[in-house]
Backbone as CSV, one residue per row, in Angstrom:
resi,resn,N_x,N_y,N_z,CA_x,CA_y,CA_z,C_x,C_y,C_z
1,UNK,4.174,7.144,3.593,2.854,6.691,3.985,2.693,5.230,3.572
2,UNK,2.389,4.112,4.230,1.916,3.297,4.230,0.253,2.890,3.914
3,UNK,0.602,1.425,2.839,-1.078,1.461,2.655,-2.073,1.083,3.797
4,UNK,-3.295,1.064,4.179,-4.046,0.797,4.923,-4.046,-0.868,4.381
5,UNK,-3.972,-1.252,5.873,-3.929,-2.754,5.558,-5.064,-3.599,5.110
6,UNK,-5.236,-4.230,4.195,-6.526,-4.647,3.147,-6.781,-3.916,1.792
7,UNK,-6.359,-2.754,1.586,-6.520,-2.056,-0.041,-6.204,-2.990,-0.667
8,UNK,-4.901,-3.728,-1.087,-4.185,-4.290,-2.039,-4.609,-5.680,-1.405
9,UNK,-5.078,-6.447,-1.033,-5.967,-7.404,-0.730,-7.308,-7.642,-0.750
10,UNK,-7.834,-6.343,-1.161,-9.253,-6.151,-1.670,-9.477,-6.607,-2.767
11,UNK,-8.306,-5.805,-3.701,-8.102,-5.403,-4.976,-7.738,-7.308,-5.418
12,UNK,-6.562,-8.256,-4.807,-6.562,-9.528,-5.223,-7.661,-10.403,-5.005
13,UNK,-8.466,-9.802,-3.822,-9.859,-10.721,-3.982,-10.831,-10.834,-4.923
14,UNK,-10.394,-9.440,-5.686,-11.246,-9.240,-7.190,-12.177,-7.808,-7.210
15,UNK,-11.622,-6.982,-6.604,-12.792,-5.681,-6.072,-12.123,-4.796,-7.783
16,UNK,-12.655,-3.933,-7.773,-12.573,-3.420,-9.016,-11.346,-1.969,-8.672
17,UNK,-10.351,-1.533,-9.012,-9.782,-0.785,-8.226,-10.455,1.387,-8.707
18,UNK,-11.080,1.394,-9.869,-11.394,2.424,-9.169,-12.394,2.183,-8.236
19,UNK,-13.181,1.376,-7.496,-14.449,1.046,-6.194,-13.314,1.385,-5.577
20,UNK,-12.166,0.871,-5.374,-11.976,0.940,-4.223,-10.991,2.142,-3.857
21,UNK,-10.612,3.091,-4.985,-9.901,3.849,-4.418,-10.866,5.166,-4.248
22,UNK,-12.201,5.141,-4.846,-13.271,5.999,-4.644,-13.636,5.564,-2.774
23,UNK,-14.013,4.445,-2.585,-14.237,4.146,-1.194,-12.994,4.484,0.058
24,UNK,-11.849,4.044,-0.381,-10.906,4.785,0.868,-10.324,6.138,0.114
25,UNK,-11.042,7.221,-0.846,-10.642,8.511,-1.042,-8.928,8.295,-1.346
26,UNK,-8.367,7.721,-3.013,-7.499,7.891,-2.595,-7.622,7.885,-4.157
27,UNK,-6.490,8.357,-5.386,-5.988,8.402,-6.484,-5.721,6.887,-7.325
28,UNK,-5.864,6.913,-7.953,-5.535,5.248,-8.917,-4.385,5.291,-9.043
29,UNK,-3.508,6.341,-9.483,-2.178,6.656,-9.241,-1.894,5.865,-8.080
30,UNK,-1.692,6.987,-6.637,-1.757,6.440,-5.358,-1.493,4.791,-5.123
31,UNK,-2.541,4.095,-5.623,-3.113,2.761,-5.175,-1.591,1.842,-5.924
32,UNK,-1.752,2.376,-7.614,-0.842,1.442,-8.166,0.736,1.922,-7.692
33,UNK,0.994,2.971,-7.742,2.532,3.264,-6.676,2.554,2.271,-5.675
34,UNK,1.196,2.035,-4.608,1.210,1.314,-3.345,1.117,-0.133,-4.178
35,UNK,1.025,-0.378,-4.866,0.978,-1.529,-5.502,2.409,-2.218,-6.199
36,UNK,3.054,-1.573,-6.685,4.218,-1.366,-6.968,4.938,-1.573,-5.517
37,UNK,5.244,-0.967,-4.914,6.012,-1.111,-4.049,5.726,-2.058,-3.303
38,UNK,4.248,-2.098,-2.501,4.173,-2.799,-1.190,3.592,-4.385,-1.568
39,UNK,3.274,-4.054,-2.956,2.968,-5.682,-3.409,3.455,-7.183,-3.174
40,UNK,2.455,-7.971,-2.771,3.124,-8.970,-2.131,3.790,-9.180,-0.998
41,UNK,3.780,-8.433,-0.238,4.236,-8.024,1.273,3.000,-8.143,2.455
42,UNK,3.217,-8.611,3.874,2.370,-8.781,4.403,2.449,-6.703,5.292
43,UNK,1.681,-6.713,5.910,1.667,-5.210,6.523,2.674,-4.981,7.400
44,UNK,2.875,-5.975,8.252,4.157,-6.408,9.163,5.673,-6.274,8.518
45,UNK,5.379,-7.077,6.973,6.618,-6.587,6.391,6.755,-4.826,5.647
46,UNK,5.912,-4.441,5.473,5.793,-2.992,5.002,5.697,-2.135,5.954
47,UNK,5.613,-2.437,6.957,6.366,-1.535,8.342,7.257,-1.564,8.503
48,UNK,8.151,-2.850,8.455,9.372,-2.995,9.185,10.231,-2.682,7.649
49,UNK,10.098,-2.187,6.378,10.178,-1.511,5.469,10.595,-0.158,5.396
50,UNK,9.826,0.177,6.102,8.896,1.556,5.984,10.225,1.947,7.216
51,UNK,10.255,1.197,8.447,11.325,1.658,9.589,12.949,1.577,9.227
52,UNK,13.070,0.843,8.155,14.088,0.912,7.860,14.732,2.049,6.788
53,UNK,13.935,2.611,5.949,13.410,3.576,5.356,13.990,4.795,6.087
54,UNK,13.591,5.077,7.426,13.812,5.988,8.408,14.831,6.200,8.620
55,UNK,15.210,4.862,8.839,16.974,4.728,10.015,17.848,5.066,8.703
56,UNK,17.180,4.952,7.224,18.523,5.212,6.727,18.749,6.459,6.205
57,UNK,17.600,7.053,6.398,17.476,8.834,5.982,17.770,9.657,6.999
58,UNK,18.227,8.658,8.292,18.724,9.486,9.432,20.117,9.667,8.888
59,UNK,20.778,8.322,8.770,22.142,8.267,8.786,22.411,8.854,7.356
């Protein structure tokens, strides 16, 4: 699962992160895993991530 694009750009604009993981229903856990991983990445790059991800759990 991929984050919804803006959580972790909310959160660097200065939003408080339990607000915001109460507002998109999601775990603080959750958020900082997605934080961890997808940090610093634009959404474009965490797709094309995320697809590569795929192709290699095929092969």
């Amino acid at each position: 699962m991929l984050p919804r694009g803006g959580i972790l750009s909310e959160r660097e604009a200065g939003a408080k992160c339990a607000d915001l993981c109460r507002k998109h229903g999601m775990s603080e856990g959750t958020f900082y895993n997605w934080k961890a991983r997808f940090g610093g990445m634009t959404v474009s790059e965490a797709k094309r991530l995320k697809a590569l991800e795929d192709e290699n759990a095929k092969l």
